[in-house]
TIGU-765462 format. One record per residue: residue in three letters; residue number from 1; y, z, x of N, C-alpha, C in turn. Coordinates in nm, 4 decimals. Example, Ala and Ser with C-alpha at 12.3 -4.5 7.8 and 13.67 -1.06 7.14 Angstrom:
REM TIGU-765462
ATOM   residu   num        n_v        n_w        n_u       ca_v       ca_w       ca_u        c_v        c_w        c_u
ATOM      ala     1    -0.5690     0.7800     1.3190    -0.4500     0.7800     1.2300    -0.3300     0.7800     1.3200
ATOM      ser     2    -0.2250     0.7080     1.2850    -0.1060     0.7140     1.3670     0.0030     0.7870     1.2900
REM end
This chain:
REM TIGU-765462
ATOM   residu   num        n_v        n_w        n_u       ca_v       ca_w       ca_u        c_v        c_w        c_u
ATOM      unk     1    -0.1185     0.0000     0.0827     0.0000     0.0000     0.0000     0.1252     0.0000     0.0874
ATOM      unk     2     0.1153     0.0951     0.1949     0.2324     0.0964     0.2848     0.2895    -0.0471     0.3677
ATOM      unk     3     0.1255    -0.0983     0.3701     0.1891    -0.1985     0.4080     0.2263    -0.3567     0.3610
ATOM      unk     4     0.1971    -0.3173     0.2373     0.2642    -0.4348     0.1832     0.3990    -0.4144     0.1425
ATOM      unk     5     0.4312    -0.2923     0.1707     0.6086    -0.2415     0.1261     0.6548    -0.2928     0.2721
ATOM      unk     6     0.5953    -0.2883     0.3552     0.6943    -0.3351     0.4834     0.6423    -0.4910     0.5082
ATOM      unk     7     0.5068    -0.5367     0.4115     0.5999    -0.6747     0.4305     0.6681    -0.7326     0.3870
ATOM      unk     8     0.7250    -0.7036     0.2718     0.8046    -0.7323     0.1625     0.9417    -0.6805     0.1880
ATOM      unk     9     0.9284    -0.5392     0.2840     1.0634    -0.5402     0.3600     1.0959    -0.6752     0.4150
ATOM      unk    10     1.0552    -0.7263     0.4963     1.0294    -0.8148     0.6339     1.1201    -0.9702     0.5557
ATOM      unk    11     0.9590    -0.9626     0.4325     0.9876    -1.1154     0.3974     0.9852    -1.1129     0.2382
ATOM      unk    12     1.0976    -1.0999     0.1514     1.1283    -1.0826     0.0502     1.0307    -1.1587    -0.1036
ATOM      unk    13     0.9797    -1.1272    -0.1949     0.9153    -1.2146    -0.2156     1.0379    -1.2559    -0.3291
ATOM      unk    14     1.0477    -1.4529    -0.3944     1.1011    -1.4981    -0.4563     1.1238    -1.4523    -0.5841
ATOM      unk    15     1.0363    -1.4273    -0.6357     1.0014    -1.3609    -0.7850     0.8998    -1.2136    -0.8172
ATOM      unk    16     0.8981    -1.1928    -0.9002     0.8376    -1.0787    -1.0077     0.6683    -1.1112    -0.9502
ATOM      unk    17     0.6121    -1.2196    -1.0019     0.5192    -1.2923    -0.9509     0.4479    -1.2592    -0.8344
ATOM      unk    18     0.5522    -1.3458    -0.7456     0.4866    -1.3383    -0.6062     0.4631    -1.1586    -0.5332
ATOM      unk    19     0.5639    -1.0863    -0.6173     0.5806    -0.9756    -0.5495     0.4321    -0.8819    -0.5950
ATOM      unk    20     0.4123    -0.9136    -0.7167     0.2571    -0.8449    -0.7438     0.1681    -0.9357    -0.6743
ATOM      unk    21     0.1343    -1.0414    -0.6381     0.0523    -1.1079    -0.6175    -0.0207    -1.0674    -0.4421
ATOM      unk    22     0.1696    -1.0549    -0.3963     0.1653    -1.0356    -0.2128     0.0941    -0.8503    -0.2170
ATOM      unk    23     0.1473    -0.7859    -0.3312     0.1325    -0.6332    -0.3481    -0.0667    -0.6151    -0.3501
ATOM      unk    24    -0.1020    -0.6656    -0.4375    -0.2343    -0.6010    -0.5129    -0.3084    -0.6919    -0.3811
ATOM      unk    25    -0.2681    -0.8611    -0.3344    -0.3505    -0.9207    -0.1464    -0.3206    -0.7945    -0.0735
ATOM      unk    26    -0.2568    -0.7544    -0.0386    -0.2380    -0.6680     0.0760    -0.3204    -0.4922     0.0497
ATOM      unk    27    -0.3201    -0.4386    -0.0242    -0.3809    -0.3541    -0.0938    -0.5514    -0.3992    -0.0880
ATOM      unk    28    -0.6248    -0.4959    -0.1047    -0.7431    -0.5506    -0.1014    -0.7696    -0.5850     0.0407
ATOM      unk    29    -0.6580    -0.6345     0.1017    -0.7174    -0.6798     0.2361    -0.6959    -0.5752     0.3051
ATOM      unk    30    -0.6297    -0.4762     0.3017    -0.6054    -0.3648     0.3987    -0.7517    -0.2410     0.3340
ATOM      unk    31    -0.7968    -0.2407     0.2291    -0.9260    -0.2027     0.2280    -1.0409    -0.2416     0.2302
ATOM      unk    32    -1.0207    -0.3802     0.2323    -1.1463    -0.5061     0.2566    -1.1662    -0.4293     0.4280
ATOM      unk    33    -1.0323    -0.5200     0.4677    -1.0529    -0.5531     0.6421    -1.0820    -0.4007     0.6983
ATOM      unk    34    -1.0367    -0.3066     0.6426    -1.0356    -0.1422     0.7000    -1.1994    -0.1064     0.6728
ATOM      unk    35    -1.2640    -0.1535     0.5960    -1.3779    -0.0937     0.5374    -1.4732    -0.1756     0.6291
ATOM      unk    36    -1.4532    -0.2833     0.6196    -1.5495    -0.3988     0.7576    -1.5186    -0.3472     0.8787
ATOM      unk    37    -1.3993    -0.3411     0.9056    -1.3860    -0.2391     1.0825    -1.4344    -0.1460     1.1191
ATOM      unk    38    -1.4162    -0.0521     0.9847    -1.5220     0.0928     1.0088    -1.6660     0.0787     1.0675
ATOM      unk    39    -1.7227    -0.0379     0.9710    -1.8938    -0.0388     0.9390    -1.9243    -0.0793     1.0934
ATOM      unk    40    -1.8041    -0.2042     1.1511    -1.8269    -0.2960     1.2673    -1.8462    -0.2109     1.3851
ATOM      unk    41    -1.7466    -0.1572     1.4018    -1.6966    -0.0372     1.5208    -1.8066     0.0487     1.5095
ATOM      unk    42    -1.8167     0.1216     1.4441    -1.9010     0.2506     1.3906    -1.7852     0.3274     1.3951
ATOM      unk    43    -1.6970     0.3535     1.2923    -1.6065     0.4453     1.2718    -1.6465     0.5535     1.2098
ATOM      unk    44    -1.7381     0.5757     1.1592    -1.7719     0.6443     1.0295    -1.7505     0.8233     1.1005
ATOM      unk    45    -1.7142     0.8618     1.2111    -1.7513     0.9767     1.2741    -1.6094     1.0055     1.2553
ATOM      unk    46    -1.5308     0.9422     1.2587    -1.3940     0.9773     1.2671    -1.3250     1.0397     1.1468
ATOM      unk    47    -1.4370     1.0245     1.0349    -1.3797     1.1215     0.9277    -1.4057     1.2816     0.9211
ATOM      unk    48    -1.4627     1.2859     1.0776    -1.5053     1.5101     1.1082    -1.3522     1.5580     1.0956
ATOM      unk    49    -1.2539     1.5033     1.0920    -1.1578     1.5434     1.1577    -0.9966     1.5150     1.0947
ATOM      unk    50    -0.9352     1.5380     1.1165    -0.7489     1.4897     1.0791    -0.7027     1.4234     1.1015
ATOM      unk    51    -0.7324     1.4218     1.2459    -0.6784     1.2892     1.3484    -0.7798     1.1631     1.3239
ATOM      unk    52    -0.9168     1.2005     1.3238    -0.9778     1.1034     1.3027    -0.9029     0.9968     1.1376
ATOM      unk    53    -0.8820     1.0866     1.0821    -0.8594     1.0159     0.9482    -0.7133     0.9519     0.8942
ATOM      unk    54    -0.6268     0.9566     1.0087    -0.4937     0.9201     0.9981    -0.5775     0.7964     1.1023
ATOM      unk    55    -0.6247     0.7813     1.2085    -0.6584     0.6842     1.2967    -0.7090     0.5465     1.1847
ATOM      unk    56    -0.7925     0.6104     1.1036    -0.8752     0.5515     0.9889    -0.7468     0.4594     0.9343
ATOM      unk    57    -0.6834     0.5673     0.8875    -0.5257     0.4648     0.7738    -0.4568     0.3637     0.8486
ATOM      unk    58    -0.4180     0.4240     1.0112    -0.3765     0.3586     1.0673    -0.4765     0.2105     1.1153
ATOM      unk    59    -0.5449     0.2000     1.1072    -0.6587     0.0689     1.0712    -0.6356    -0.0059     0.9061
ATOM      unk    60    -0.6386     0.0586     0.8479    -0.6673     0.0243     0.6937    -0.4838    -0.0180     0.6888
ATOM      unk    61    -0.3935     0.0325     0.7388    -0.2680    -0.0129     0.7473    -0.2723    -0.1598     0.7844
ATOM      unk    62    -0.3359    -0.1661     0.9281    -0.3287    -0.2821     1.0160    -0.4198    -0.3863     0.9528
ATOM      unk    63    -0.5033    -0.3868     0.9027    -0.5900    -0.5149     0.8222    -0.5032    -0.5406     0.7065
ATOM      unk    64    -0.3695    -0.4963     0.6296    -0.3619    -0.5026     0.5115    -0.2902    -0.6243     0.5107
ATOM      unk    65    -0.1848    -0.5443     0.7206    -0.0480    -0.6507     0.6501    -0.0767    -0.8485     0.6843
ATOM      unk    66    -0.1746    -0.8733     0.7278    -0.1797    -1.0241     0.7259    -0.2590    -1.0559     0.5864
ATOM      unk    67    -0.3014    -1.0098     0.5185    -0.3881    -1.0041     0.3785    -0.1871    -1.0880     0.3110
ATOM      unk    68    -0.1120    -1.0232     0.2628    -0.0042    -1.0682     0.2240     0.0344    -1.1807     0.2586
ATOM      unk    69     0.0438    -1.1950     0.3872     0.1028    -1.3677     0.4392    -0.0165    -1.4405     0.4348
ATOM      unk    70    -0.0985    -1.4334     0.4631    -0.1695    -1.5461     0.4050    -0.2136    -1.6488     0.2839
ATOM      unk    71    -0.1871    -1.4787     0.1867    -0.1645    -1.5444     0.0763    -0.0687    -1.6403     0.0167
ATOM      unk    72     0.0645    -1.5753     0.0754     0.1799    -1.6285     0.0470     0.1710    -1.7436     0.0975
ATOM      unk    73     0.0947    -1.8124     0.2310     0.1171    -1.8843     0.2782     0.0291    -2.0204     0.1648
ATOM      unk    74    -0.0825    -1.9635     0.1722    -0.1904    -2.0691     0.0443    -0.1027    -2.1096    -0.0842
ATOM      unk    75    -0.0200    -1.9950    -0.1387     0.0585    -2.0368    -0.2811     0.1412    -2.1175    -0.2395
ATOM      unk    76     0.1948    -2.0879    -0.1107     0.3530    -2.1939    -0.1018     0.2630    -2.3379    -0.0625
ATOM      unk    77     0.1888    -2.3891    -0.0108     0.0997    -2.5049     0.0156     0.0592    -2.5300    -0.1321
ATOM      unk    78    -0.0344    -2.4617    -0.1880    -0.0645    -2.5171    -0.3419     0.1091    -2.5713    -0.4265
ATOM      unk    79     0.1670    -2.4680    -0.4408     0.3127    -2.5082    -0.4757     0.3701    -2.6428    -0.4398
ATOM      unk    80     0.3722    -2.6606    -0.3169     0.4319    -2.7725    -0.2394     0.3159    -2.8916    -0.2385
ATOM      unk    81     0.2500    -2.8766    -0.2931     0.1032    -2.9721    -0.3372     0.0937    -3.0494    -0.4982
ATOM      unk    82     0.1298    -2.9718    -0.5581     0.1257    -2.8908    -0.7232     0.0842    -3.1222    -0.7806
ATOM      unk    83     0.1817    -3.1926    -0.7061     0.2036    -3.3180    -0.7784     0.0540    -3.3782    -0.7165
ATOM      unk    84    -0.0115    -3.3601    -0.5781    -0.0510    -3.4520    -0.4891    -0.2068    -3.4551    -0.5641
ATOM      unk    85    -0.2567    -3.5645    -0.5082    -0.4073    -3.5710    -0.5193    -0.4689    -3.5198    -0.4610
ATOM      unk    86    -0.5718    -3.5230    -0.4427    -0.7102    -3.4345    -0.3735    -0.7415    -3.5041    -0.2473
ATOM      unk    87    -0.6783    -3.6110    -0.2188    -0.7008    -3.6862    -0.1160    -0.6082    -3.6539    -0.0391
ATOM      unk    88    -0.5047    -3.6668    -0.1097    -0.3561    -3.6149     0.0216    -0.3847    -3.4696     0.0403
ATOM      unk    89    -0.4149    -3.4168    -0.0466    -0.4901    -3.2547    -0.0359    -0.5401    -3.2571     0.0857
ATOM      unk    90    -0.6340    -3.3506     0.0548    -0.7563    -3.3083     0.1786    -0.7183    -3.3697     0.3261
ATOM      unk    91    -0.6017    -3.5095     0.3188    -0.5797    -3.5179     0.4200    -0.4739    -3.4435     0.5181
ATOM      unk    92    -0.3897    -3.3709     0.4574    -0.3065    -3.2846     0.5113    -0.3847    -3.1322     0.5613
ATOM      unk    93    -0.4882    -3.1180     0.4982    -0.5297    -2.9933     0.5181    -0.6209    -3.0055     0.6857
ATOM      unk    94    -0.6970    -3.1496     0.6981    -0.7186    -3.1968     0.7903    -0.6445    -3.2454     0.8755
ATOM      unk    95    -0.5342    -3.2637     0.8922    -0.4221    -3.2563     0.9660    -0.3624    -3.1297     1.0238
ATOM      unk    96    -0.3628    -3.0339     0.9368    -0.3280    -2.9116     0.9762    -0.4494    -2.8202     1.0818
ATOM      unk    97    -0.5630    -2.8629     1.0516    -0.6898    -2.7968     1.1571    -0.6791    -2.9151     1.2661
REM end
């Protein structure tokens, strides 16, 4: 949650819309990506403790805030797409990799 308030500090979202949309991505990816790091790492020990468990947030912080821009980044491409075919779709997207 914290950190989708500082990306939205950062990078304002346009509308009502985008601002739940960047809110509830970042919230999912910061407990998606925090919950896969734990399992990956073997974090799971770090909850004996206080410190261990601020270390924890401070992870679950750090996976959240690219969860937001990415999204933002897919809507503004679909957006800026919205007229095109599936071909210019597909050839720009292959252009871009």
């Amino acid at each position: 949650m914290l950190s989708g308030i500082v990306v939205m500090l950062m990078t304002p979202p346009r509308s009502t819309r985008e601002w739940a949309v960047g809110l509830i991505s970042t919230v999912l990816t910061g407990i998606g990506g925090g919950a896969i790091a734990v399992q990956y790492f073997r974090l799971q020990e770090c909850v004996d403790s206080v410190t261990g468990l601020v270390a924890l947030g401070g992870l679950i912080f750090g996976d959240g805030l690219p969860g937001c821009a990415i999204v933002r980044w897919v809507f503004n491409f679909i957006e800026r797409n919205r007229d095109a075919g599936i071909g210019e779709v597909a050839k720009e997207v292959n252009e871009a990799f």
